[in-house]
C-alpha positions in Angstrom: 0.0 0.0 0.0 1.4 3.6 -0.7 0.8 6.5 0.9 1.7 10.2 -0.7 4.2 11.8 1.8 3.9 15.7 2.6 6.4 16.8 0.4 4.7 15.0 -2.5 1.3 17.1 -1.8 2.7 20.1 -1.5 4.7 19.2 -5.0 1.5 18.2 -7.2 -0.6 21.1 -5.2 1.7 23.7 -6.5 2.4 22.1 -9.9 -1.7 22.4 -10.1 -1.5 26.0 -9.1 0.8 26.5 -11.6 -1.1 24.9 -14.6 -4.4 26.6 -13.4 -2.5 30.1 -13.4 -0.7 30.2 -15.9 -4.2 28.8 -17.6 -5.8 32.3 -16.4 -2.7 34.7 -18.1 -3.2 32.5 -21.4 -6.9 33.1 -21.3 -6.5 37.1 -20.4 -4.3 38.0 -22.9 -6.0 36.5 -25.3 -9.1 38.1 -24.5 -7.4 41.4 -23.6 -3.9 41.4 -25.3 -1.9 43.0 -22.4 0.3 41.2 -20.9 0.6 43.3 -17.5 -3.3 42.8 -17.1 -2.6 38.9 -17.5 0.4 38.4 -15.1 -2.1 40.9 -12.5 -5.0 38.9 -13.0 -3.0 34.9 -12.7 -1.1 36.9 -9.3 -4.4 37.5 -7.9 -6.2 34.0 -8.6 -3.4 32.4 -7.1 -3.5 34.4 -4.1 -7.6 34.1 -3.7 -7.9 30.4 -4.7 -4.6 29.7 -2.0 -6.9 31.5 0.7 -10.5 30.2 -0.3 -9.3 26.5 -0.6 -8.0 26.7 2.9 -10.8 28.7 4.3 -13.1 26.0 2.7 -10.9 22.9 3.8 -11.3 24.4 7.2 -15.3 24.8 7.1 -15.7 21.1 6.2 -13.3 20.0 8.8 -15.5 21.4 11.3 -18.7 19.5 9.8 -19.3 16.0 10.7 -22.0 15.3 8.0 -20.9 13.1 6.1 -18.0 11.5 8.2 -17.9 7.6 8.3 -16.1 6.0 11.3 -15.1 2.4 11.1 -14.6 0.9 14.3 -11.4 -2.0 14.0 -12.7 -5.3 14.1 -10.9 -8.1 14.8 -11.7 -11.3 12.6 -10.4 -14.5 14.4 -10.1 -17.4 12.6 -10.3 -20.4 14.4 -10.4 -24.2 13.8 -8.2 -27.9 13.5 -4.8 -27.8 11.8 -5.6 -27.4 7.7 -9.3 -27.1 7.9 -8.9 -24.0 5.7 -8.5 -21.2 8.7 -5.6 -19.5 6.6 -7.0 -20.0 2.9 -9.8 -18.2 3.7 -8.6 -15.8 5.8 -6.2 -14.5 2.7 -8.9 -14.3 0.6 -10.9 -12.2 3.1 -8.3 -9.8 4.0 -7.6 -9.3 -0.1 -11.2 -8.5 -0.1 -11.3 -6.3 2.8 -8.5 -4.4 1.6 -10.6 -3.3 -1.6 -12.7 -1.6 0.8 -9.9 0.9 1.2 -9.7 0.5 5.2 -6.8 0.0 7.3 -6.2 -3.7 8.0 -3.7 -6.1 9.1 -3.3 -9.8 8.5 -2.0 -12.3 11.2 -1.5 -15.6 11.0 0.1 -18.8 13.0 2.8 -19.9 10.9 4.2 -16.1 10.5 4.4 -15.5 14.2 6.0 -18.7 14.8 8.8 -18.0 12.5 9.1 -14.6 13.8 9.3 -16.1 17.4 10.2 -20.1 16.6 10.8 -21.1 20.5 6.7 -20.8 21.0 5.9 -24.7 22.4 2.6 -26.0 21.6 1.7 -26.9 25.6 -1.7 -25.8 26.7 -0.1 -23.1 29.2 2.4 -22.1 26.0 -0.6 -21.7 23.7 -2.9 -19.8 26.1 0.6 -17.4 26.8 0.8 -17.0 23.2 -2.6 -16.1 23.0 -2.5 -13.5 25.1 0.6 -12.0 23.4 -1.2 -12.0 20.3 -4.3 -10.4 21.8 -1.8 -7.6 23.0 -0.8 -7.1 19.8 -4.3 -6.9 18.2 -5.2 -4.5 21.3 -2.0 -2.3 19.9 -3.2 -1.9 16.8 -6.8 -1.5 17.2 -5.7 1.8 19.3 -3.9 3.2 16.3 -7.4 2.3 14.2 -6.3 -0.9 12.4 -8.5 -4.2 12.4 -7.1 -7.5 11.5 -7.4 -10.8 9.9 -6.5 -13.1 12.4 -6.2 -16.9 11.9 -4.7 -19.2 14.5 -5.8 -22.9 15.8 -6.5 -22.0 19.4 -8.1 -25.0 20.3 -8.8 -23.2 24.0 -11.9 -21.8 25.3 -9.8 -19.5 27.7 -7.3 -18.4 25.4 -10.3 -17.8 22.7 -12.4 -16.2 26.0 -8.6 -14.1 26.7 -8.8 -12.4 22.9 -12.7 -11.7 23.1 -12.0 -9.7 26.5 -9.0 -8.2 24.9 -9.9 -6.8 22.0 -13.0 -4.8 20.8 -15.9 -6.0 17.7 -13.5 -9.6 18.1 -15.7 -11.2 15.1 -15.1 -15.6 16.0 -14.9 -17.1 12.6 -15.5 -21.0 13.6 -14.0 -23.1 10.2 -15.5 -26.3 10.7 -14.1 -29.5 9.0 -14.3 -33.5 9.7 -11.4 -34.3 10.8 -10.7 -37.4 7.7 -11.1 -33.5 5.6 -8.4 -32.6 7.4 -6.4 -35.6 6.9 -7.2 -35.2 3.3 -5.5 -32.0 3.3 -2.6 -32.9 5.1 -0.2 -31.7 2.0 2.7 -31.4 5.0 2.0 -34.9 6.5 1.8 -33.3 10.5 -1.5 -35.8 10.8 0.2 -39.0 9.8 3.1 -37.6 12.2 1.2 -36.5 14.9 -0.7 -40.2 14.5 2.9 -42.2 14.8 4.0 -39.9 17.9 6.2 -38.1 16.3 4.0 -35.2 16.8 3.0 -34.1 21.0 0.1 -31.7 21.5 -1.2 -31.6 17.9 -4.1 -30.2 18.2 -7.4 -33.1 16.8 -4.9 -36.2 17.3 -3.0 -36.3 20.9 -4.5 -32.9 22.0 -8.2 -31.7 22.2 -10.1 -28.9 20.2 -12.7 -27.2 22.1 -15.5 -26.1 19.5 -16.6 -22.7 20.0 -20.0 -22.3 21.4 -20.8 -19.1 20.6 -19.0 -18.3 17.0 -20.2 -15.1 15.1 -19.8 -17.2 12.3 -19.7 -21.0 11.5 -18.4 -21.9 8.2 -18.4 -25.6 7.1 -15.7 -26.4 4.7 -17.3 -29.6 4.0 -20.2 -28.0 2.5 -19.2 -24.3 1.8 -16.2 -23.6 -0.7 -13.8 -21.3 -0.4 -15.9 -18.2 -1.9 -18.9 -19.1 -0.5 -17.2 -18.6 2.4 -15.7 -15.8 2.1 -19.2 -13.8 0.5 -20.6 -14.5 3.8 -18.0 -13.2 6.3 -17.5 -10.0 4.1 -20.9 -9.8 3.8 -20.9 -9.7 7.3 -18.6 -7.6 8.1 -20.1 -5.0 5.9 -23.0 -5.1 7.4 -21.6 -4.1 11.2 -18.7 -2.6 10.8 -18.2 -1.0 6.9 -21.7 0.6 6.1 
């Protein structure tokens, strides 16, 4: 995403002023063939249009019709190991950025690379948990919502983030486990399943369901756009009218 800098306004502001002035001198000499009268007249537009556009900028600012405030939301994404949590949480944070709002995306695998030494016990999760909460807290002061997908297979931890944060949206992603299998494209199931694997989450450790998810979306019956039509419908709807 860019963003124009100061100096870059200022620069295509006055390379406006100067097109639309010298646009006026053109247009008076032409009509009035004096070139004194033209350089006058372009002098005092840019002076009056400087002082008006300010003194207008500064009447709207004051009025509040008009004004659209998006409160940051926090979509989190939770579900079993491959059940589609991070597929179609990409694809709802690409739509979301469309909407021209300020949104971040979080996911598992990216923290854990940033901070590898993370273990996978419940008290480790639920520690995690919280860290990420405080980092979804962080930026939801500076007006950003996020996209956030992570297994936390923990009523507490998922209780921790919906205290934490404000409009926390739980996105349940609901798949049979044999789905998940089915997916398994990195093999952690049939790992996990030997006992190569501890606390993996749907083999050797347990996933609490969420009982009171937002939304509920059933991979086994919903594809991935289906999907993700109804949670940006639904964000839409309560949080970008």
């Amino acid at each position: 995403m860019y963003k124009d800098t100061n100096k870059r306004s200022l620069v295509k502001g006055f390379s406006w002023r100067v097109v639309a002035t010298t646009t006026t001198i053109i247009i008076v000499y032409v009509f009035f063939g004096r070139l004194d009268l033209a350089i006058a007249a372009g002098a005092l537009e840019w002076v009056a249009k400087i002082a008006l556009y300010w003194a207008h900028e500064r009447a709207w600012f004051k009025i509040k019709w008009g004004r659209k405030k998006i409160e940051p939301f926090n979509l989190w994404f939770t579900g079993l190991p491959l059940s589609g949590k991070t597929t179609i949480a990409n694809r709802v944070y690409e739509e979301l950025e469309k909407l021209d709002i300020p949104i971040e995306r979080l996911d598992s695998k990216d923290i854990r690379d940033v901070i590898p030494d993370i273990g996978y016990t419940r008290e480790d999760r639920n520690r995690h948990m919280h860290r990420i909460g405080h980092l979804i807290k962080t930026l939801q002061k500076n007006s950003v919502s996020t996209v956030a997908s992570f297994v936390s297979p923990y009523k507490e931890s998922r209780k921790a983030i919906r205290e934490m944060v404000q409009n926390n949206i739980v996105v349940y992603v609901k798949a049979d486990i044999e789905t998940c299998k089915k997916r398994d494209y990195k093999g952690v199931y049939e790992k996990a399943l030997k006992g190569e694997l501890e606390n993996f989450t749907g083999v050797n450790d347990v996933y609490e369901e969420p009982q009171h998810a937002e939304i509920m979306i059933d991979t086994d019956k919903l594809s991935v756009e289906e999907a993700v039509k109804t949670i940006v419908k639904f964000v839409k709807k309560k949080y970008v009218k």
